[in-house]
C-alpha positions in Angstrom: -2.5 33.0 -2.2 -5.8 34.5 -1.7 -7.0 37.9 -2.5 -10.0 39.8 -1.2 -11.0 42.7 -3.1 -13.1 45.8 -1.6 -13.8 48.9 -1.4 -16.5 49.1 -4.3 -19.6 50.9 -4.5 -22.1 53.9 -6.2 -20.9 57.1 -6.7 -21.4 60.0 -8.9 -19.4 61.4 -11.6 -16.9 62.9 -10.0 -16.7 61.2 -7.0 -14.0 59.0 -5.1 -13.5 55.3 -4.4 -10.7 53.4 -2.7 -10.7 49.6 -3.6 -8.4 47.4 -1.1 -7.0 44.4 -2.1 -6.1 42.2 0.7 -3.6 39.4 0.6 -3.3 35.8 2.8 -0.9 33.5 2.3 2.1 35.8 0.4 3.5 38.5 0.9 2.6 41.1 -1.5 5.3 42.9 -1.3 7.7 41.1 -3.2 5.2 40.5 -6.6 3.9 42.7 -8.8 0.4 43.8 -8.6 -2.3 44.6 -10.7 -5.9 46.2 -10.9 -8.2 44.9 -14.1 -11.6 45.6 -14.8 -14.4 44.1 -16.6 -17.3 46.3 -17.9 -20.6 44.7 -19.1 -20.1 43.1 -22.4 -16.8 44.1 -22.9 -13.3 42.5 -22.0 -11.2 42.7 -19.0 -8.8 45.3 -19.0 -5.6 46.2 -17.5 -5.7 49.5 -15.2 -3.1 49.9 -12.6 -0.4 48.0 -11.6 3.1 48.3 -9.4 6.2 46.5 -9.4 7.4 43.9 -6.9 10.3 44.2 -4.8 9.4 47.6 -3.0 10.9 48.9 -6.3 7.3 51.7 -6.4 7.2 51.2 -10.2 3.7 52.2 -11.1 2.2 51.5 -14.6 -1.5 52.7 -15.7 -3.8 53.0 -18.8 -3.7 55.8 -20.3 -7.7 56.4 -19.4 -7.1 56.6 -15.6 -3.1 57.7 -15.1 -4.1 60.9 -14.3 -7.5 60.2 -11.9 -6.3 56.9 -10.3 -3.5 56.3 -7.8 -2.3 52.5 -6.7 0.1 52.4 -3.6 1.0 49.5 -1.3 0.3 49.2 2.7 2.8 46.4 3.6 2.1 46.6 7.0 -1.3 45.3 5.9 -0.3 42.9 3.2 -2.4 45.2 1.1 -2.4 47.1 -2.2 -4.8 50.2 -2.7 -6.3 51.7 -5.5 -7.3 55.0 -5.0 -9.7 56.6 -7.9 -10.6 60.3 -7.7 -12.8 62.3 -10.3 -14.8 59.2 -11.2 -16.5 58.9 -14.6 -19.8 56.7 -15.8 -17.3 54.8 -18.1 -15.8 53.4 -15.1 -18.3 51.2 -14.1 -17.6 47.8 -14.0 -16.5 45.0 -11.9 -12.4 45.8 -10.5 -10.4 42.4 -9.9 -6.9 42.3 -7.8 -4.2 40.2 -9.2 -0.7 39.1 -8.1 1.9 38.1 -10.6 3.3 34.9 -10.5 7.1 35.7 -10.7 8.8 38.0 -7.9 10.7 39.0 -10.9 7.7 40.4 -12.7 7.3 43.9 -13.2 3.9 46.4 -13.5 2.9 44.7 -16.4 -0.9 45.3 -18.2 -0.7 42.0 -19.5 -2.9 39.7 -17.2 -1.5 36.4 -18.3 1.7 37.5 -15.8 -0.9 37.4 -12.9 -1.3 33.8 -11.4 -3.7 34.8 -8.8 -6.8 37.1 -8.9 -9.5 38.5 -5.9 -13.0 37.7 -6.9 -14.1 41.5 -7.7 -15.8 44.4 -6.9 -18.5 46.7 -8.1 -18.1 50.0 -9.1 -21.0 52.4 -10.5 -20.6 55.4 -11.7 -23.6 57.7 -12.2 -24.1 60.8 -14.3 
């Protein structure tokens, strides 16, 4: 499968972003998907993700569960992630990835994702 992230960009503290992660070759639907991201100089980390199986289970870190929102579009093979009241710590670049297993659920871990987008930029300004 191939995933294409986008959606990144600048904003201000306390702005909005929508990233878009667009899928070819599987249906997205029936896997788990996740959103990551990768600072400068620091690790990638888990940040959203929702189960497989139109089951809706969401799962987030516990620095965005309350600011960020990932939902599905099937009709566009798709999976959003919608982040509202933006913060200068989240900057960094935000990678898609689909689990491997149809069976796999929201999981932070990234070695259950078998495919990843290429990323996108987000900056976050004071």
């Amino acid at each position: 499968v191939q995933l294409q992230a986008s959606g990144g960009g600048s904003v201000q503290a306390g702005g909005s972003l929508r990233l878009s992660c667009a899928a070819s070759g599987r249906t997205l639907s029936n896997y788990a998907m996740g959103w990551f991201r990768q600072a400068p100089g620091k690790e990638r980390e888990f940040v959203a993700a929702i189960a497989g199986r139109n089951t809706g289970t969401t799962n987030y870190a516990h620095s965005v569960e309350d600011r960020f929102t990932i939902s599905r579009d099937n009709a566009k093979n798709t999976v959003i992630l919608q982040m509202n009241s933006l913060k200068p710590e989240d900057t960094a670049v935000y990678y898609c990835a689909a689990a491997e297993s149809v069976w796999s659920g929201p999981s932070a871990v990234s070695g259950e994702y078998s495919d990843w987008g290429q990323g996108t930029l987000v900056t976050v300004s004071n």
